[in-house]
C-alpha positions in Angstrom: -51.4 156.4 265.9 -49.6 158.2 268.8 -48.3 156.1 271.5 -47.6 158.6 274.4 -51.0 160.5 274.3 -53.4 162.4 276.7 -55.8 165.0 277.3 -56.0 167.6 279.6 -58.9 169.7 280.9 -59.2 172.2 283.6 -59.5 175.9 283.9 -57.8 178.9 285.2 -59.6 179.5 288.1 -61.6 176.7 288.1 -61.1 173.6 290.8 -58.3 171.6 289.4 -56.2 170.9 286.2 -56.5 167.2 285.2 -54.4 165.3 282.3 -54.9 161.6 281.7 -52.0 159.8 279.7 -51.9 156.7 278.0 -49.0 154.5 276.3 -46.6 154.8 279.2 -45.3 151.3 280.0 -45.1 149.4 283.1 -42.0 149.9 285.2 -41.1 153.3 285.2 -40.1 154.9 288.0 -42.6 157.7 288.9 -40.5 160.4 291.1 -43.4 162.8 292.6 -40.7 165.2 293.6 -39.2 165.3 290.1 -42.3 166.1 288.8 -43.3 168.6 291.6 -40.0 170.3 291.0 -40.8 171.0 287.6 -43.5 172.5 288.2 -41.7 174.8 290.9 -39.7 175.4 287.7 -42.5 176.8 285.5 -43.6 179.1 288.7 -40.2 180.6 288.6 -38.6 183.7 286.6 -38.0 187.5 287.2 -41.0 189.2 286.3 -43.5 186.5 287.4 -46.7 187.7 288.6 -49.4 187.9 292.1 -50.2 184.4 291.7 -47.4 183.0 291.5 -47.5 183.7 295.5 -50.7 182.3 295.6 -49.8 179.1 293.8 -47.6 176.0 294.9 -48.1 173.7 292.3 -47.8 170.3 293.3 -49.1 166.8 291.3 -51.5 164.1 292.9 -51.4 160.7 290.5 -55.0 159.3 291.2 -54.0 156.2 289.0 -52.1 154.3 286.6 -49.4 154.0 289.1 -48.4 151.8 292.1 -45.7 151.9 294.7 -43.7 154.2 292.5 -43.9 152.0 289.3 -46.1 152.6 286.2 -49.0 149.8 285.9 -49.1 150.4 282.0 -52.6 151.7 282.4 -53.9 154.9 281.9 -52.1 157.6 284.3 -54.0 160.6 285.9 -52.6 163.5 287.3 -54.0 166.4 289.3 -53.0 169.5 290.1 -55.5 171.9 292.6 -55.8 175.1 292.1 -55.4 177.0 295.2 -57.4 180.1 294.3 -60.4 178.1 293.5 -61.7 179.1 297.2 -62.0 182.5 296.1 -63.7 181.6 293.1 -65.9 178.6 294.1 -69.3 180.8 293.1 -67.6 182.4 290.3 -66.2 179.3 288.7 -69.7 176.7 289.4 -71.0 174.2 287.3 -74.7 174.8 288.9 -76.9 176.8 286.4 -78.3 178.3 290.1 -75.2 179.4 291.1 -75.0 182.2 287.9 -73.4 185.4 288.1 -71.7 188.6 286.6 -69.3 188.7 289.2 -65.7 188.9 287.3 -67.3 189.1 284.0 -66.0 190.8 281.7 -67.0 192.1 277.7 -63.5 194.3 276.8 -61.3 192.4 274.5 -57.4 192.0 275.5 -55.4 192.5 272.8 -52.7 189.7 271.9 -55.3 187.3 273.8 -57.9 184.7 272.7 -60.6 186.7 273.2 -62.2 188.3 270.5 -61.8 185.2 268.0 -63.0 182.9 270.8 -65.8 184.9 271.8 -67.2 185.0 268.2 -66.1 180.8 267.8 -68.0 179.8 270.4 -70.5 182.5 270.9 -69.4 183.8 274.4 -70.6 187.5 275.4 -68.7 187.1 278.6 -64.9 186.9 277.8 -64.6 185.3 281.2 -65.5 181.7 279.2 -62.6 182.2 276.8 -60.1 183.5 279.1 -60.8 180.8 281.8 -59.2 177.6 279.4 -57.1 180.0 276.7 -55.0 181.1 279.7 -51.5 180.0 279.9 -52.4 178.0 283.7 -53.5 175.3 281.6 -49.8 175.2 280.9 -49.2 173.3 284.9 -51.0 170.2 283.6 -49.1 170.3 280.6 -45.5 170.5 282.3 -46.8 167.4 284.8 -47.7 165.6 281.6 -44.1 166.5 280.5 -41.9 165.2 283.6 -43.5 161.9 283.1 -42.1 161.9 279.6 -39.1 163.4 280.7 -38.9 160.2 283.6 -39.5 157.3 280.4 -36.8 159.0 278.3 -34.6 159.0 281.6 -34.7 155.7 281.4 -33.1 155.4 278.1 -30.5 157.7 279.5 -32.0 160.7 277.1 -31.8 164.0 279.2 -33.3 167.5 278.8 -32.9 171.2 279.5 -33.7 174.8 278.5 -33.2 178.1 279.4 -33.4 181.9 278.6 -31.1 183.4 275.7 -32.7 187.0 275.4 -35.6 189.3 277.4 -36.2 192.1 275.4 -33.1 193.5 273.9 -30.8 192.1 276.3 -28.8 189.1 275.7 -26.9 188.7 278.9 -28.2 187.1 281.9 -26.9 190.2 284.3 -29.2 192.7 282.6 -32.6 190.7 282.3 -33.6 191.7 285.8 -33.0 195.6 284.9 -34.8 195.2 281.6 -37.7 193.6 283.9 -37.6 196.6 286.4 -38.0 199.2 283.6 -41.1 197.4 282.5 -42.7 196.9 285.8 -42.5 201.1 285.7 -43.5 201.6 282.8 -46.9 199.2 283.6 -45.8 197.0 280.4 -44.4 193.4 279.4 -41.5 191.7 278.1 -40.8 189.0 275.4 -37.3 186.8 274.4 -36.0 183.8 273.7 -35.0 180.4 274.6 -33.6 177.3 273.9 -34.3 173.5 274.4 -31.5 170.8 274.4 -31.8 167.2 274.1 -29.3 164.7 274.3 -28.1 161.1 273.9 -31.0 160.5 271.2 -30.9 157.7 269.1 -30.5 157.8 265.3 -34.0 158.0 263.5 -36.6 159.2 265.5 -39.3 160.6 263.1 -39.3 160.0 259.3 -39.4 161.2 255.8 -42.2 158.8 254.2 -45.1 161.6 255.1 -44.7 165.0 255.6 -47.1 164.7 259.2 -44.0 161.7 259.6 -41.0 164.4 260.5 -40.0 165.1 264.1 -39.2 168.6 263.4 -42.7 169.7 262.2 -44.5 167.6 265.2 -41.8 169.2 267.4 -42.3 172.8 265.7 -46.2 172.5 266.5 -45.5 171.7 269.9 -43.3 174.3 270.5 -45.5 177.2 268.7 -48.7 176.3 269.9 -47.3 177.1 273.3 -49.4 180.2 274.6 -47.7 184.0 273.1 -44.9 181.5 270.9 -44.3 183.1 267.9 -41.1 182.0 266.7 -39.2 178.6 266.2 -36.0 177.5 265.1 -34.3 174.4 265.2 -30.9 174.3 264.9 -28.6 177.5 263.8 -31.0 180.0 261.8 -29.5 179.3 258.4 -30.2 183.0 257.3 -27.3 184.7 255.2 -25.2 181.5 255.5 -23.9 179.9 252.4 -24.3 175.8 252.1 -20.7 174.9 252.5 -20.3 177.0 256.1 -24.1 175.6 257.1 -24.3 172.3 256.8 -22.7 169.6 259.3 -19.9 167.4 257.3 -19.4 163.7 258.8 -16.8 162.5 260.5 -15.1 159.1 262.5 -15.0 160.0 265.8 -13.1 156.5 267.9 -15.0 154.8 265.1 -18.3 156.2 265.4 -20.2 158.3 262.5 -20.5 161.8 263.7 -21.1 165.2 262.8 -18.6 167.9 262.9 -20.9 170.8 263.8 -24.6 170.6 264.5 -26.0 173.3 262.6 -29.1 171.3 261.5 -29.8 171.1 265.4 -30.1 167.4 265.5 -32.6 166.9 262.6 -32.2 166.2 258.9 -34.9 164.9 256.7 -37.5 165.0 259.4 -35.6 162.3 261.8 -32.8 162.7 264.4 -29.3 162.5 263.6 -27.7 161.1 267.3 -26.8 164.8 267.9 -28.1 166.9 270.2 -31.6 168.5 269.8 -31.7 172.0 270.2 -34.6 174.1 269.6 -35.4 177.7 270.2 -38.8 179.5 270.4 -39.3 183.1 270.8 -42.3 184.7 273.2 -44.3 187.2 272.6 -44.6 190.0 275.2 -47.2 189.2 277.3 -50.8 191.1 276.1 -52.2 192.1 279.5 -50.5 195.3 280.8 -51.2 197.2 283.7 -51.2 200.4 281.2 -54.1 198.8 279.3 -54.0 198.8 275.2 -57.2 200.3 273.4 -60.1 197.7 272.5 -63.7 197.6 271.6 -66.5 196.5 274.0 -67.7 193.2 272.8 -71.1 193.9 274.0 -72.0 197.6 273.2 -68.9 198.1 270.4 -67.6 201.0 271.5 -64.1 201.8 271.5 -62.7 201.6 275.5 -59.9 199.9 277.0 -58.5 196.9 277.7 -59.8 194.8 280.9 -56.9 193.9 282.9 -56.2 190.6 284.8 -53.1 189.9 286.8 -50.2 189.0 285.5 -46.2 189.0 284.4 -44.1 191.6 283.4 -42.0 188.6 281.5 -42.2 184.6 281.6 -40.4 183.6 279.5 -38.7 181.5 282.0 -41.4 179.7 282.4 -41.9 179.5 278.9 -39.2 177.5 278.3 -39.9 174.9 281.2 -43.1 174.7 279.1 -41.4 174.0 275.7 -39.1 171.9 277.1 -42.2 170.0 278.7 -43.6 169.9 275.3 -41.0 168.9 273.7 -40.3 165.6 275.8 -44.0 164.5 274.9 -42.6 164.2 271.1 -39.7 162.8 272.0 -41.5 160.0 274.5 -44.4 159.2 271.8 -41.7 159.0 268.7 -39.3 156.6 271.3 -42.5 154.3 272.2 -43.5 154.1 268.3 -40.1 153.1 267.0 -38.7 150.9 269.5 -42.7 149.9 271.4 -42.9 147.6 274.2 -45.5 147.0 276.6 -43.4 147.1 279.6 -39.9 148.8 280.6 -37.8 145.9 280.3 -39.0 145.3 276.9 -38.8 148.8 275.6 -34.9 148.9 277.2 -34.4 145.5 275.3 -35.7 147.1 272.3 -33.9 150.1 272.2 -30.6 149.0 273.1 -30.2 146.3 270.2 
């Protein structure tokens, strides 16, 4: 049974994203402008879209926490969404209140859509879009610094950021790669990496295969909205066994490894060094030059309705894996070392 869990629900446009988590124990510190800085994090990136002026994501903890300490009962965040004004009529829960305004039958290629229409028998693509779009994403990065503040605790530390954006690979030509897009009225994919360090030895586990840390962490990471690569570690690709894998060594009389090609993981648990994990994103599948589709409605060949968005985010993308990724880390901690409260979680991790 998962320790650090929660749900989340909210839509795109609708009033408010909303996660409640469970498992956190009492005594850690809650910093509202950590969290609210990562979320200006996600909002960040060349090639970010319209509402990313519109939006200024920022967390309101309704419970589960007291004069900046966790209670050890169930924690909800909030975050508004500022558009909702606009879309109060559009976005009601009053069966009155119907209307076709911002409806929408085209299928979006690369989107939820047309497998989500015919899953849960939608005709207006508006009811898929609305909770399959990457907004949901805020909550989830919320949920994240508040794993990120418990591992903080235990001195375990995280980062990410962007390795590639289409075909470049160096940080001084994303922005031109970006600008030739924009042009064109298309989108951008890459990649990026995730690093975790000062982990303990063991985290995850052999015994089942739903036990090891690197498939839970692999989910996480690919089920991340337009994710459709992940590595962890070196890609071992063309590389024969005795240059892969990491020989052990003393180090001032501590077991390490000499390289970390394994990325921090072998046989499903950690190693003690770091984590590192890559995905790769998919370039976004809304595009101002719109792809060709079918009408859900009348099945005729058209094309695709357009929604604002990025040229690239894969910025963001990687605030949002490395979100995800800290919710693994934060559930495997609690379930290896438990304790209800702080003090007994620090006393049973540092034995």
């Amino acid at each position: 049974m998962d320790k650090f869990r929660f749900l989340t629900a909210g839509e795109s446009h609708g009033k408010c994203l909303t996660a409640i988590i469970e498992g956190v124990p009492s005594g850690v510190n809650i910093d509202v402008d950590f969290i609210n800085n990562e979320l200006s994090r996600r909002q960040q990136g060349y090639g970010r879209g319209e509402r990313m002026q519109i939006e200024n994501d920022t967390v309101e903890i309704t419970s589960g926490v007291r004069f900046g300490k966790t209670l050890g009962s169930p924690i909800t965040l909030v975050v508004k969404n500022r558009d909702f004004e606009s879309w109060q009529k559009i976005m009601s829960v009053a069966p009155e209140d119907i209307t076709d305004d911002r409806a929408f039958s085209t299928y979006r290629p690369g989107h939820a859509d047309y497998a989500g229409s015919v899953k849960y028998n939608q005709s207006d693509l508006r009811n898929v879009l609305e909770r399959s779009s990457a907004r949901k994403t805020a909550i989830e990065v919320a949920v994240g610094a508040v794993a990120k503040l418990l591992l903080k605790e235990l001195g375990i530390t995280g980062t990410s950021k962007v390795t590639q954006i289409g075909s470049a690979c160096c940080p001084d030509d994303f922005k031109n790669e970006v600008d030739i897009m924009r042009e064109k009225g298309d989108t951008l994919g890459g990649k990026f990496v995730v690093l975790y360090q000062n982990l303990p030895v063991g985290l995850g586990s052999y015994v089942h295969w739903d036990r090891g840390i690197d498939g839970r962490l692999a989910q996480a990471v690919m089920s991340i909205p337009a994710v459709k690569v992940v590595e962890i570690g070196t890609n071992p690709l063309g590389y024969q066994g005795s240059k892969y894998h990491d020989e052990l060594v003393i180090n001032n009389g501590e077991i390490s490894h000499r390289t970390n090609n394994a990325g921090g993981i072998e046989g499903g648990m950690t190693n003690g060094e770091d984590l590192v994990i890559s995905g790769v994103m998919k370039p976004i599948p809304t595009m101002k030059t719109p792809l060709k589709t079918v009408d859900a409605n009348t099945k005729e060949e058209t094309e695709a309705h357009f929604e604002r968005s990025d040229v690239c985010a894969v910025e963001a993308c990687s605030v949002v894996a490395e979100a995800r990724v800290a919710w693994i880390l934060a559930d495997e901690i609690l379930l290896k070392y438990g304790g209800d409260s702080l003090d007994e979680l620090k006393k049973n991790f540092n034995k």
